[in-house]
Structures are given as structure tokens and as C-alpha cells.
FITORBA-225006 format. One line per 5 residues: number of its first residue (from 1); their letters; for each residue x, z, y of C-alpha. Coordinates in Angstrom, 1 decimal, always signed. Example, Ala and Ser with C-alpha at 12.3 -4.5 7.8 and 13.67 -1.06 7.14 Angstrom:
// FITORBA-225006
1) AS) +12.3:+7.8:-4.5  +13.7:+7.1:-1.1 .
// end
This chain:
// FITORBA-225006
1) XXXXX) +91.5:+107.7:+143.2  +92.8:+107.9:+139.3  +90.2:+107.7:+136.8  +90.8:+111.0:+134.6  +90.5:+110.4:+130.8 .
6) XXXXX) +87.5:+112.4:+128.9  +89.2:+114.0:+125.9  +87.1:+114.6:+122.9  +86.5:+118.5:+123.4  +85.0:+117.7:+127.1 .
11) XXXXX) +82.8:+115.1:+125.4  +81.6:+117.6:+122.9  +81.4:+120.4:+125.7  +78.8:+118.1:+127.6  +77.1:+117.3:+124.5 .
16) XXXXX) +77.1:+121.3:+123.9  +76.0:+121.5:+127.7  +73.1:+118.8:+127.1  +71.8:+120.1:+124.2  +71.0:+123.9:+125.1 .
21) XXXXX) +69.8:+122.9:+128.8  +66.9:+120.3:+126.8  +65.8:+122.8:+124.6  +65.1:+125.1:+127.5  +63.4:+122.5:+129.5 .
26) XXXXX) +61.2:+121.5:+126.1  +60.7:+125.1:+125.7  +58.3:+124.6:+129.0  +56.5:+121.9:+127.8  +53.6:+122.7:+126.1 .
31) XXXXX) +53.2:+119.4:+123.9  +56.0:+121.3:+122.0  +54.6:+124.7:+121.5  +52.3:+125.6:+118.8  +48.8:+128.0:+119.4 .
36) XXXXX) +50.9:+131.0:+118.4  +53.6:+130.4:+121.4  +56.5:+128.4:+119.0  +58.2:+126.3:+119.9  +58.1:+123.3:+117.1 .
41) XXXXX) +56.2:+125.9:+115.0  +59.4:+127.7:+114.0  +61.1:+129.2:+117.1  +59.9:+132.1:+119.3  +59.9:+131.9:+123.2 .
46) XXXXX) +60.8:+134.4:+125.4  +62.4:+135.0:+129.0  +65.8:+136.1:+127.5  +66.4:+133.3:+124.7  +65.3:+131.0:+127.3 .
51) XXXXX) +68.0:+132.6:+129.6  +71.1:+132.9:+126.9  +70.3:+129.4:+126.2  +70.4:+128.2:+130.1  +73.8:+130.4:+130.6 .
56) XXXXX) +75.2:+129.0:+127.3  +74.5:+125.5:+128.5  +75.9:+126.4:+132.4  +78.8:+127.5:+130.9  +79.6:+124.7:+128.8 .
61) XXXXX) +78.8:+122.2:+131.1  +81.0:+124.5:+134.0  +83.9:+124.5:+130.9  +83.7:+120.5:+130.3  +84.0:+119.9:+134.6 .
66) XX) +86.6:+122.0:+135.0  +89.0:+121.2:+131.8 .
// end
């Protein structure tokens, strides 16, 4: 089996991929959310930021596999 080369736009698509599927998962931790329901005392929580940022994420990470 070849090994396929990683160009630099798949590298930044998983990084892209990575970074909005971690602040989804720290949005459940509740080390991370303030009294108020912030998360890092600056960003509000809610079922569909929670979901743009999980289908944003998908779809990068869907976009790096398959390019």
C-alpha cells in the first residue's frame, strides 16, 4: 500500500476539524463553565452553537479524509 502525502490544506483542515470538535467536548465540562452558564466566562452555550460547531468540525474533518 502507497503512503499518500498530507498536503498543507489537509493538515490545516484537521487542525480546523480538531479544534471545533474540542470546544464542543469542553463546552460539557463543567470545570470550564462559569455560574452564569459561559463557557470561559465569555461564550454562551446552547444546543445549536454546540451543534454548528460539531457539523463545522464533521465537515472539515469529512473534507481533510476525503481530499
Amino acid at each position: 500500500m502507497m503512503k499518500k502525502n498530507i498536503t498543507v490544506i489537509q493538515k490545516f483542515a484537521w487542525i480546523y476539524a480538531i479544534g471545533f470538535l474540542l470546544i464542543v467536548l469542553i463546552g460539557h465540562i463543567p470545570i470550564f463553565i462559569d455560574d452564569q452558564g459561559y463557557l470561559l466566562g465569555f461564550f454562551g452555550i446552547s444546543f445549536f452553537i454546540d451543534a454548528g460547531h460539531f457539523i463545522a468540525g464533521l465537515g472539515a474533518g469529512i473534507a481533510a479524509w476525503h481530499s
